[in-house]
Steps between C-alpha positions, in 0.01 A plus 500: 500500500502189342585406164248523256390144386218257333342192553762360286733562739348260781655184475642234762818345531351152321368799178085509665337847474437618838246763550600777738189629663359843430661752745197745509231363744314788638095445556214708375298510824266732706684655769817455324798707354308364158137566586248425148429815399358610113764651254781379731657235350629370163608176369808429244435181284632316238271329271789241405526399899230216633537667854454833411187390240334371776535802693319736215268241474371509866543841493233516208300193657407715794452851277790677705583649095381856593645467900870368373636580203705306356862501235592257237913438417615385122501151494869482372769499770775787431747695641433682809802692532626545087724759544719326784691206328589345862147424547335249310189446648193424324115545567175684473479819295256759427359592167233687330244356246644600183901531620692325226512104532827375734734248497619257752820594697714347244351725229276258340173530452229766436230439752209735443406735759091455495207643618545290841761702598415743796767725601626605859342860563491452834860529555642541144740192530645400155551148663413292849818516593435886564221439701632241724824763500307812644420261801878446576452141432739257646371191347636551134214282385275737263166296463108512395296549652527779687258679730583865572403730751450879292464637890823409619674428152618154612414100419266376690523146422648260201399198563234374295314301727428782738385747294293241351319480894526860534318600176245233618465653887588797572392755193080345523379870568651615186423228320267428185466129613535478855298158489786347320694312739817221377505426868218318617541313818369201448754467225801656673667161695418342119645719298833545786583140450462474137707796469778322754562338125390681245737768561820359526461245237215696234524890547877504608580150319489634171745700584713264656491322190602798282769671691687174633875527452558112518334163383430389810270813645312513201411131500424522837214804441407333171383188687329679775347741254321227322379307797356781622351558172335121462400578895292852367359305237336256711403774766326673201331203370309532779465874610416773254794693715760387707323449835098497372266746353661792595758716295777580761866645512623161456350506142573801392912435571465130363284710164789753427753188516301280272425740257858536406603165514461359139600843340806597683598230811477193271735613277738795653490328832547204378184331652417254154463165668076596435296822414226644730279397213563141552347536841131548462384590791786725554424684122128538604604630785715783349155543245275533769675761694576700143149481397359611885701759609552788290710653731736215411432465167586894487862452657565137311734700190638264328706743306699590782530237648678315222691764481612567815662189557643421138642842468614568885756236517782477245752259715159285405358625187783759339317595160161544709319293217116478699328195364165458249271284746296699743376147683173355475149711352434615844121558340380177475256447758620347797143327659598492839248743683298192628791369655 
């Protein structure tokens, strides 16, 4: 087994953060070991998490809600194993609306536990450590989201991305909203090739930023963050979304990034050379998908997710002090359906 571990713990030799992939990659398919059936499957979020966000949110897009149920974690990272004193590691816990407010692993804090909160009844896992545990995991990595199989008690699949296509394929005869589709093909090479950048240097560059261990990695993913930031603004001078008229995948990632750039990434991570509000077409962007999609708008808690990150990591933030400004008024009307 390996050793438990974070994504603070994924650094090069010249101090970059290096992703590992997700090490659960099983499909949801017809004819498969994972075929979409009702009732079958639940999903393990954290509100906090852009990945897992986007997840509930296409899960809710589609109306999958009363098909796939669906867990929320405590923002606040903690001790997974408390009563061991050789292991230190750190992540998502369960709580109860109501439970008494906790602090950060350091002690510090009191970080409510609100009515967001959903516990774990399907396996009655005090954290997602557990649940990753009672599949013999080898991968140490305990992450969100998670999409589990109640059939054969096992992950499916934690990678973000492909629960994203299999909430938008495979589950239509279940679904509220089977018309909704993020994958349309006559966006699909489009939205490919803008990803082949917005990944690496937006989604994941944010977090190359914030957990770089030397100077020279974090300049490195500042610089490409913001040129692929001044490349998205011009792109969305143009285009209401990223590749036309149509809402897609690629929006809804790019969305859950954006949205917690000026409250959390500019300052924990370290990402201050501009705000997403000094980009307009980038801030009417983030508007227009708040205002249109209240499946997004529904998963978009800015509570949590100020919270998970300035109370999760105390090598970055050790008194978890979570900052006033919640960004721009994503309310004001972002004009941009007759784009």
């Amino acid at each position: 087994m390996a050793k438990a571990h974070s994504a603070l713990d994924e650094v090069d030799a010249k101090g970059g953060f290096k992703r590992t992939d997700a090490g659960y990659r099983n499909k949801v398919e017809a004819g498969g070991r994972f075929a979409p059936e009702a009732d079958r499957y639940h999903l393990y979020v954290a509100l906090g998490c852009p990945w897992a966000a986007g997840s509930l949110s296409m899960l809710l897009l589609k109306g999958l809600d009363k098909t796939i149920g669906h867990s929320i974690v405590h923002p606040t990272w903690r001790r997974t194993r408390p009563d061991d004193p050789e292991d230190t590691h750190c992540g998502w816990n369960f709580n109860n609306p109501g439970d008494a407010p906790v602090a950060n692993s350091k002690g510090f804090g009191a970080n409510e536990c609100d009515d967001a909160l959903i516990p774990d009844t399907i396996n009655n896992c005090k954290c997602i450590r557990d649940l990753y545990e009672l599949t013999n995991d080898t991968t140490g990595k305990y992450t969100t989201p998670v999409l589990w199989d109640k059939k054969e008690k096992t992950i499916v699949n934690n990678e973000s991305t492909e629960i994203l296509r299999m909430f938008n394929d495979c589950f239509n005869d279940f679904a509220e909203h089977p018309e909704v589709n993020l994958y349309p093909e006559e966006f699909q090479k489009a939205a490919e090739e803008i990803n082949a950048f917005v990944y690496p240097t937006v989604n994941n560059g944010v977090y190359r930023c914030g957990f770089a261990q030397s100077q020279e990695a974090y300049e490195e993913a500042l610089e490409q963050l913001f040129s692929s930031l001044d490349k998205l603004d011009k792109i969305l001078g143009e285009k209401r979304y990223t590749t036309g008229p149509a809402f897609t995948w690629l929006d809804l990632r790019l969305y859950h990034t954006l949205v917690r750039f000026d409250p959390v990434y500019h300052t924990y991570f370290k990402t201050n050379l501009k705000k997403i509000e000094d980009f307009p077409n980038l801030l009417g962007f983030v508007r227009d998908i708040y205002q249109s999609h209240e499946a997004v708008r529904k998963t978009t808690n800015m509570k949590h997710i100020k919270m998970t990150y300035y109370t999760s990591h105390p090598s970055l933030n050790p008194y978890g002090i979570i900052p006033g400004s919640n960004g721009a008024d994503l309310t004001v009307p972002a004009n941009r359906e007759k784009m």
